[in-house]
VEXDREN-2710 file (C-alpha; in Angstrom, 1 decimal):
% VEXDREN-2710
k/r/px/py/pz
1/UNK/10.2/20.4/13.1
2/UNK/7.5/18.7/10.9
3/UNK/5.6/21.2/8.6
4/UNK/1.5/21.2/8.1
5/UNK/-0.7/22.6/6.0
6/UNK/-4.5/22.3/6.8
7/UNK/-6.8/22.3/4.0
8/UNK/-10.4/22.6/5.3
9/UNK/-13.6/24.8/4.0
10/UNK/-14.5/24.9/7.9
11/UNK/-13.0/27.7/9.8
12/UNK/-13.6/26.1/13.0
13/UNK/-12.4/22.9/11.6
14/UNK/-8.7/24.6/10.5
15/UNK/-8.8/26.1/13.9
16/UNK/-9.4/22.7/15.4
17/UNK/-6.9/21.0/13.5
18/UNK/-4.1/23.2/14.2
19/UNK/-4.4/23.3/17.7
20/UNK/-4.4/19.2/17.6
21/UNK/-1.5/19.0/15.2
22/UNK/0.6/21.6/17.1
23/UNK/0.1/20.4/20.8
24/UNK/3.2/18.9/21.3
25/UNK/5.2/20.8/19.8
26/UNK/7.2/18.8/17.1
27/UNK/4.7/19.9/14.4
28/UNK/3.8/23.2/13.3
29/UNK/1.2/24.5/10.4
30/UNK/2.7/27.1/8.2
31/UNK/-0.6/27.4/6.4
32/UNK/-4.5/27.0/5.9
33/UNK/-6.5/26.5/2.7
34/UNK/-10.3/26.9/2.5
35/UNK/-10.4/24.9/-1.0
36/UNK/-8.1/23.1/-3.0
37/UNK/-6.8/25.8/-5.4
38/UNK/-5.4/27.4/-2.5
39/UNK/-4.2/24.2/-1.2
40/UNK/-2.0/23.6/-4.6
41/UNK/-1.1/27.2/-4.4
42/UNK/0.2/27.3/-1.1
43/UNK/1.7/23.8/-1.1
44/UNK/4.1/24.7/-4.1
45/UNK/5.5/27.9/-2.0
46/UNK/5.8/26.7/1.7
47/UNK/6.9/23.2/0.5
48/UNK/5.1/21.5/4.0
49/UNK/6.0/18.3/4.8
50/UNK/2.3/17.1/5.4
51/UNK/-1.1/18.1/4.3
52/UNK/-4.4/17.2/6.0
53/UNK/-7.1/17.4/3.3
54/UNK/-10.9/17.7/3.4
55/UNK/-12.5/16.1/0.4
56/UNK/-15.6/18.5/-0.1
57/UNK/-15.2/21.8/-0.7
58/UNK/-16.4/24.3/-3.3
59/UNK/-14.1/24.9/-6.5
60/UNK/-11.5/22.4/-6.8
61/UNK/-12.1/19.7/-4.3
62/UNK/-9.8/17.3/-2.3
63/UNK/-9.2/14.8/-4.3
64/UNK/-8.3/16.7/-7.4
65/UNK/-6.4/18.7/-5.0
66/UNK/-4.6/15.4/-3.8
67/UNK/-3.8/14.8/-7.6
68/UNK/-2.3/17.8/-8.5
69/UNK/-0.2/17.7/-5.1
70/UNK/1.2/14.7/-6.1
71/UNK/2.4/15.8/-9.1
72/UNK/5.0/18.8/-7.4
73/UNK/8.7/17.8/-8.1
74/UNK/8.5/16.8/-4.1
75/UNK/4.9/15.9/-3.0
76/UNK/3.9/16.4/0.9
77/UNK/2.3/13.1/2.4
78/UNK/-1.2/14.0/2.5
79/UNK/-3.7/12.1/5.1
80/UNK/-7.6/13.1/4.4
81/UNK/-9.2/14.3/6.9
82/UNK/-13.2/14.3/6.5
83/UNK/-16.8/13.1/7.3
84/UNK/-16.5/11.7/3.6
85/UNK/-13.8/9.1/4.4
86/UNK/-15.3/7.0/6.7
87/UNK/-13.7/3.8/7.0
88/UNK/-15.3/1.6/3.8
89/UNK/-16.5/4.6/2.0
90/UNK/-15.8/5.3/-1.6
91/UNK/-14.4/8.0/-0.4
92/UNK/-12.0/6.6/1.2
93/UNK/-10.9/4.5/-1.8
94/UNK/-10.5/7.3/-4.0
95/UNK/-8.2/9.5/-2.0
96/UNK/-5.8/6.6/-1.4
97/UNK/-5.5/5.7/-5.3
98/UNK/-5.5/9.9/-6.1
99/UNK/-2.4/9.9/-3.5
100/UNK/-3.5/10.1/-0.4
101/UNK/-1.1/8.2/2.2
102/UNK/-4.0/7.6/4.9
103/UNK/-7.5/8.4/5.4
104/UNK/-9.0/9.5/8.8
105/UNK/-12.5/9.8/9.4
106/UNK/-13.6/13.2/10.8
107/UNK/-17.1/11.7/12.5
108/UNK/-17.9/9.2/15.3
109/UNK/-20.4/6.2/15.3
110/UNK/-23.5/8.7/16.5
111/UNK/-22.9/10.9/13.3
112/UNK/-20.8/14.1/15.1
113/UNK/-17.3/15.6/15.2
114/UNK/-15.2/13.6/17.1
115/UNK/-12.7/15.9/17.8
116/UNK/-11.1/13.6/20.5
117/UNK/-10.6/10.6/18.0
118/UNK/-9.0/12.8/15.7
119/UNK/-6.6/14.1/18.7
120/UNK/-5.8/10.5/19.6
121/UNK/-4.8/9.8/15.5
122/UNK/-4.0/12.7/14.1
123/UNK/-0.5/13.3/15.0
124/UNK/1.3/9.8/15.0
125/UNK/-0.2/9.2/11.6
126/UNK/1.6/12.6/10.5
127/UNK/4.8/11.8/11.8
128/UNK/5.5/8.7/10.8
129/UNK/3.7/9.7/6.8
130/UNK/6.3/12.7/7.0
131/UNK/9.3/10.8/7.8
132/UNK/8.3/8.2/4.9
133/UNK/7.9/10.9/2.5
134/UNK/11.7/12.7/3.1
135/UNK/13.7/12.8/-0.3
136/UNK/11.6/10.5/-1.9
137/UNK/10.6/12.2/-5.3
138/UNK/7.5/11.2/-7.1
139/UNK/8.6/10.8/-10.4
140/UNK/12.5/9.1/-11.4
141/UNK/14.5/8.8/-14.1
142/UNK/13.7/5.9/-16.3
143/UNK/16.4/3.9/-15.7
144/UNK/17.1/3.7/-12.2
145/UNK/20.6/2.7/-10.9
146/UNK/20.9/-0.6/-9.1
147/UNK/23.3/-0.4/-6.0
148/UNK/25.0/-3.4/-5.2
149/UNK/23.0/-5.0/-1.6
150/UNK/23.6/-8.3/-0.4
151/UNK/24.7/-11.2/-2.5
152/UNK/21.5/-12.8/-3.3
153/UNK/21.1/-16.0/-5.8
154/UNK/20.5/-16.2/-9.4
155/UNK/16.5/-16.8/-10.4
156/UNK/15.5/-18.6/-13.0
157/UNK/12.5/-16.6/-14.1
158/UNK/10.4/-19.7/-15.6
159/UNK/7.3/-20.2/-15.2
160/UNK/5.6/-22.2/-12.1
161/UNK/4.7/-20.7/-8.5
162/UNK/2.3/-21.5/-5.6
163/UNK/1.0/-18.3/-4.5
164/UNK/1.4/-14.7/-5.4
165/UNK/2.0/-11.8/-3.1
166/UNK/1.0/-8.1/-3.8
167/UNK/2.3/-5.1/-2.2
168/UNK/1.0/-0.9/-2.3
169/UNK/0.6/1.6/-0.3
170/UNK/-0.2/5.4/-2.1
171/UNK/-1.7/5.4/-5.0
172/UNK/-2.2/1.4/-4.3
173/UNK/-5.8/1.2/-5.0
174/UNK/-5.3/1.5/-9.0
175/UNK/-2.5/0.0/-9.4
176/UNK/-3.2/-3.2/-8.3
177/UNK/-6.7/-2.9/-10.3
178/UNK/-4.8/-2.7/-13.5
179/UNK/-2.3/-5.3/-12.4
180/UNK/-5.0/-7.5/-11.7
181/UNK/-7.1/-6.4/-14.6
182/UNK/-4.2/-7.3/-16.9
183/UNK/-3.0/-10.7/-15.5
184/UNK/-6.9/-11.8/-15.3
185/UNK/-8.1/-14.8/-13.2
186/UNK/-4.7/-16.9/-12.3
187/UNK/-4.3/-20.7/-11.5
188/UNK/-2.7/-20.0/-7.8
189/UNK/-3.7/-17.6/-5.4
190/UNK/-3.1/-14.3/-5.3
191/UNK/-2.6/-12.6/-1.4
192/UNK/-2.5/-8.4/-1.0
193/UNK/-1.4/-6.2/1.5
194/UNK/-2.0/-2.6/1.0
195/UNK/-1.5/0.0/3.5
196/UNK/-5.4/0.9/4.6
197/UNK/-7.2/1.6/8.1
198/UNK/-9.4/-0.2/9.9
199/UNK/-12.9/-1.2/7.9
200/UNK/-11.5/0.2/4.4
201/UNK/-11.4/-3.5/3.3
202/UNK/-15.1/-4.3/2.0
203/UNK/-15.1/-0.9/-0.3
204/UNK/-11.3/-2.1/-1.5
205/UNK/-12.5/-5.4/-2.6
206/UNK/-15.1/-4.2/-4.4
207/UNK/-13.2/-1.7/-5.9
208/UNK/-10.8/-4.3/-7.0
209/UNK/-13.6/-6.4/-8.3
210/UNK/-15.2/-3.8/-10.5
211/UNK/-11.9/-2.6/-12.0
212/UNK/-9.8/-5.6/-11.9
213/UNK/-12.4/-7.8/-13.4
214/UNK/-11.3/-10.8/-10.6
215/UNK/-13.0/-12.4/-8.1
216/UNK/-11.4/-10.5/-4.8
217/UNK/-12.4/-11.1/-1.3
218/UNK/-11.6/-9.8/2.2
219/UNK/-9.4/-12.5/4.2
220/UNK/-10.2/-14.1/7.6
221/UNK/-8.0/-15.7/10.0
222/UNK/-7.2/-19.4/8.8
223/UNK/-8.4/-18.4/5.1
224/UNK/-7.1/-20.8/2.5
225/UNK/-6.3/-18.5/-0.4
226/UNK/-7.9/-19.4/-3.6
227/UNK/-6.7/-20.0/-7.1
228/UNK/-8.6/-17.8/-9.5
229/UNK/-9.1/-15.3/-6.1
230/UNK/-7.6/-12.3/-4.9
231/UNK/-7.2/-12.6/-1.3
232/UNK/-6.9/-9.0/0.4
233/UNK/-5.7/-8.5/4.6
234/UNK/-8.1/-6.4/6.0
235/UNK/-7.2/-2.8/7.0
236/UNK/-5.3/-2.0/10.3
237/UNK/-4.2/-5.9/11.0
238/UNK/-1.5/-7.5/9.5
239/UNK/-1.1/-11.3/7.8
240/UNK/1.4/-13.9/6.9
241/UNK/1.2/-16.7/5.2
242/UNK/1.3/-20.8/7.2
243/UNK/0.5/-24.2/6.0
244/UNK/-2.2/-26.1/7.2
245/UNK/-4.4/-25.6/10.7
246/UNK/-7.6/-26.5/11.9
247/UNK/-9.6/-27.1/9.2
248/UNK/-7.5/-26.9/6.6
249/UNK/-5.8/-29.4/4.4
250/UNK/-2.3/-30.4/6.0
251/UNK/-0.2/-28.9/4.0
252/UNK/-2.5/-26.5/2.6
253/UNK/-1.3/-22.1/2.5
254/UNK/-3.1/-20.4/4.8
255/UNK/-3.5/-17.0/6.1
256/UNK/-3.6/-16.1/9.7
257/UNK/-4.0/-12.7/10.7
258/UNK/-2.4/-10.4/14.1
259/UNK/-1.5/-7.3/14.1
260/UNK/2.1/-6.9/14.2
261/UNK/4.7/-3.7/15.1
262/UNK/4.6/-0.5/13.4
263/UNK/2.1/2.1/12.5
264/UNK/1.1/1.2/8.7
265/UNK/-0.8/-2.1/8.5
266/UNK/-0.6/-4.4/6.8
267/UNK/2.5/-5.2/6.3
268/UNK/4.1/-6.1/3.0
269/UNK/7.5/-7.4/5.1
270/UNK/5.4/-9.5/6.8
271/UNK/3.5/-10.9/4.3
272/UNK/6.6/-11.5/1.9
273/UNK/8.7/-13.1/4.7
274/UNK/6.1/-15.7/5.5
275/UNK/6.2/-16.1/1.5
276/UNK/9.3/-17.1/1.7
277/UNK/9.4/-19.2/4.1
278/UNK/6.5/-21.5/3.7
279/UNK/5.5/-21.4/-0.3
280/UNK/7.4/-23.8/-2.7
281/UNK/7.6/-20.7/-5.2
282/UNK/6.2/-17.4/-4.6
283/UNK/6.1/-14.8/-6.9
284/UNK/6.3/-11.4/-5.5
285/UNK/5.4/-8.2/-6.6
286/UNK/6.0/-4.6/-5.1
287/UNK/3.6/-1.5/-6.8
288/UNK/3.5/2.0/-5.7
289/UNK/3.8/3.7/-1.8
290/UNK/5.8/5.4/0.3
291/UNK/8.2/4.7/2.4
292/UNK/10.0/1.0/2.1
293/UNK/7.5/-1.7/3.8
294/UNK/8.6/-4.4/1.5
295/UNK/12.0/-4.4/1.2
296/UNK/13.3/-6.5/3.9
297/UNK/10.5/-9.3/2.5
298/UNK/11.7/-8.8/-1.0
299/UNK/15.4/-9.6/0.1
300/UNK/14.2/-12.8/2.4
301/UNK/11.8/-13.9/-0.9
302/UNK/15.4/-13.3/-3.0
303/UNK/17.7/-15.2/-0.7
304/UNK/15.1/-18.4/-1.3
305/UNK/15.3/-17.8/-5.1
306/UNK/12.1/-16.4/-5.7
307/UNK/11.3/-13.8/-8.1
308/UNK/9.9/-10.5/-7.3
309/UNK/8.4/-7.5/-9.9
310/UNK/8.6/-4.0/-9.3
311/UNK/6.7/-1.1/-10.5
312/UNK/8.6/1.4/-12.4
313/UNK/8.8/4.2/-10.4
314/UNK/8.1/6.6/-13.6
315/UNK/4.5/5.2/-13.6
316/UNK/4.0/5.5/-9.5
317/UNK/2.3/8.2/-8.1
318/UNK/4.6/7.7/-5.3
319/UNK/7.6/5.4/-5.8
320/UNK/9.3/4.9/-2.6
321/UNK/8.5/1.1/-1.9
322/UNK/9.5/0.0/-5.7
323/UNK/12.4/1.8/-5.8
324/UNK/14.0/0.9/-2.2
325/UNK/13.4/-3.0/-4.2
326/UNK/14.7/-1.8/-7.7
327/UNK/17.9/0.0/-5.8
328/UNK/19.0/-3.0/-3.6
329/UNK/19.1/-4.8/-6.7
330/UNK/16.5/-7.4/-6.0
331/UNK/13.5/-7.1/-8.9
332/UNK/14.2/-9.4/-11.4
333/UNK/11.8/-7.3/-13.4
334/UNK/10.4/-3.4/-13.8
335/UNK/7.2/-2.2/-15.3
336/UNK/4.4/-0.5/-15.2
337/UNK/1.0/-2.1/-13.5
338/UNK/-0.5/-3.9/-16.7
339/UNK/3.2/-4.9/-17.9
340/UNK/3.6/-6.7/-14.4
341/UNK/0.0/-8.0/-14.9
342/UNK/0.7/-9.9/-17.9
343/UNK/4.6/-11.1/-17.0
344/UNK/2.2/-12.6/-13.9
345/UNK/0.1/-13.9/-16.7
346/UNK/3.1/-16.0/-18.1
347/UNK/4.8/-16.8/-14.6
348/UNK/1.8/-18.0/-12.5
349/UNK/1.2/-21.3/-13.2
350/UNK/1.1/-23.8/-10.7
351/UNK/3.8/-26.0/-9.9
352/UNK/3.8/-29.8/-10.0
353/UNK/3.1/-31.9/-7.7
354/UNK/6.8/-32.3/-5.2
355/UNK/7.6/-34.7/-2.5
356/UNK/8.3/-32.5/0.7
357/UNK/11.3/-32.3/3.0
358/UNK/9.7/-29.5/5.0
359/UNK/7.8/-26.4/4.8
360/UNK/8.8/-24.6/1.6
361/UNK/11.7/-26.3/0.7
362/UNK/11.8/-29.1/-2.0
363/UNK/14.2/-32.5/-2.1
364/UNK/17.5/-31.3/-4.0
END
C-alpha cells in the first residue's frame, strides 16, 4: 500500500484529492495539511511515501515546505499539485530544483479546476515517484562504496570529446545551472535530458540561461546541437542522438526526438545509449534525481570507453541516479555540480579531425 499525504490550503481541494488518489485502492492518504508547517510536521511522524503539495498557501508555503521535506533522513517523493505550476511557469521550475519530483498543473486551458485531468495523472505519476523513492536516502556517506558490476574498459580521461550529455531529474534545475555556470561556453555541444512534463521546456531554458550564464535552447526534431550551446529535450518526449538527415551535414550529430517507454521523459538511457553509439567521444555526466534513469546508458557509454562524471551524492538533494552510476562502478569521477563543471572545462575539447570506419567508431 502506497502512503499519501495531501498538502492543500483548500478544503474541498484535500477532499478532492483524496478521493482521486484512493480510488483504486493501492494508495491511501494517512494525512492532510492546510500549510506547509503542518506538512513538515506531519511528514516527519507518518513517514508517507508521497506528498502532493500546493505551492501557495499562508505561513510556510510549498516550496519551502518541499525544501525542508527533502531534508528528513528519508524524504517522500513529492509531485506539486497547483494552479501555480502550470506547465512553463516559474513555478514550475522552482519546485523541481527545491525537490519536487513532478509538477502537475491543477487548471485547464479555460482557467478552471480540472478535476478530471488531475484524475487521469494523478495516480500513475504517484506510483511510479513512490517506487523510485524506496530506500533511497537523500544524503550518503562521503565516500560511497563501489560494488564490482560488469567488466567495463579502462578510460583514459584526456582531454578531447564530440558532444556532451547531461542527466537530472529532482533537484535537476540547479544543478545543471551551476554545472553549466562553472564549465562556461564549451567548444562541442552540450545535449540535456532532465525529467520535466509537457511545456516545462521554454521556462527551463531560460532558467538555465539566466543562471548558467550559456546560451541554452529548446531542441527540435533534426536539431544539430551546437558548440558553445546547451541543447535541452523538451518535456514529456524523449531524444537520442543520430548523424546526419535531411538537412544536415552527412555526418553531422543530430537530435531526433519520439517519445519512448516509461513514465519519466526524457530519458537519460536513451539519450546516453545513442551517445555511445554514434559520437566519436562523448563525455557523460549524471547530476541529482531519483530513481536510476541513466544507469543502463552510463554502462553502454563505459563499455565504448567513454568517460562519465557523477554528482556526489552528499551535494544532491536527491541522489538516487548518481549513486546507482557511482555503485556499479562506472564514474570515472565524483563531485559536486561546479567541480564537474570545471573537470568539463578541461575535458571538452573537440577532437581532431579522424577518418571514419562507421558511425562512432574510429580506424584502430
Amino acid at each position: 500500500m502506497i502512503r499519501a499525504l495531501v498538502v492543500d490550503d483548500s478544503g474541498f481541494m484535500r477532499m478532492a484529492l483524496r478521493r482521486i488518489i484512493e480510488a483504486d485502492g493501492d494508495l491511501r492518504v494517512v494525512g492532510e495539511a492546510s500549510n506547509g508547517e503542518q506538512a513538515v510536521e506531519l511528514a516527519a511522524r507518518l513517514h508517507p511515501d508521497i506528498v502532493t503539495m500546493d505551492l501557495e498557501m499562508p505561513g510556510l508555503d510549498g516550496i519551502a515546505a518541499t525544501r525542508r521535506l527533502s531534508g528528513l533522513p528519508n524524504p517522500p517523493a513529492i509531485v506539486m499539485v497547483s494552479h501555480h505550476t502550470r506547465d512553463g511557469s516559474d513555478g514550475a521550475v522552482a519546485a523541481m530544483a527545491a525537490g519536487a519530483a513532478d509538477v502537475l498543473w491543477k487548471g485547464s486551458a479555460i482557467g478552471a479546476l480540472d478535476l478530471a485531468g488531475i484524475d487521469r495523472a494523478l495516480r500513475g505519476r504517484l506510483r511510479h515517484w513512490a517506487g523510485q523513492r524506496q530506500n533511497l536516502p537523500r544524503r550518503a556517506p562521503e565516500v560511497v562504496p563501489q560494488r564490482p558490476g560488469r567488466p567495463v574498459p579502462d578510460t583514459p580521461i584526456g582531454p578531447g570529446c564530440d558532444v556532451v550529455v547531461l542527466a537530472a531529474s529532482t533537484g535537476g534545475p540547479d544543478a545543471l545551472a551551476a554545472l553549466l555556470e562553472a564549465a562556461g561556453p564549451l567548444p562541442v555541444p552540450v545535449v540535456v535530458a532532465q525529467h520535466m512534463p509537457a511545456d516545462l521546456g521554454p521556462d527551463f531554458v531560460r532558467h538555465l540561461g539566466r543562471r548558467g550564464g550559456v546560451p541554452a535552447v529548446l531542441a527540435v526534431h533534426g536539431a544539430v546541437p551546437r558548440p558553445g550551446e546547451t541543447t535541452v529535450i523538451p518535456g514529456a518526449t524523449d531524444g537520442h542522438l543520430a548523424r546526419g538527415g535531411a538537412g544536415a551535414p552527412p555526418n553531422a550529430l543530430v537530435l531526433r526526438l519520439a517519445q519512448g517507454p516509461g513514465v519519466v521523459h526524457p530519458s537519460a538511457d536513451m539519450l546516453f545509449r545513442s551517445a555511445a553509439l554514434v559520437a566519436r567521444r562523448a563525455i557523460g555526466a549524471v547530476l541529482t534525481g531519483m530513481g536510476r534513469d541513466g544507469a543502463e546508458g552510463t554502462a553502454a557509454m563505459r563499455e565504448r570507453g567513454m568517460a562519465v562524471l557523477a554528482q556526489s551524492p552528499e551535494s544532491c538533494v536527491v541522489a538516487g541516479m548518481p549513486r546507482a552510476v557511482i555503485e556499479a562502478g562506472l564514474a570515472v569521477g565524483v563531485g559536486n555540480p561546479a567541480a564537474l563543471g570545471a573537470r568539463l572545462r578541461a575535458l571538452a575539447v573537440p577532437l581532431a579531425p579522424a577518418a571514419r570506419t562507421g558511425f562512432g567508431r574510429e580506424p584502430a
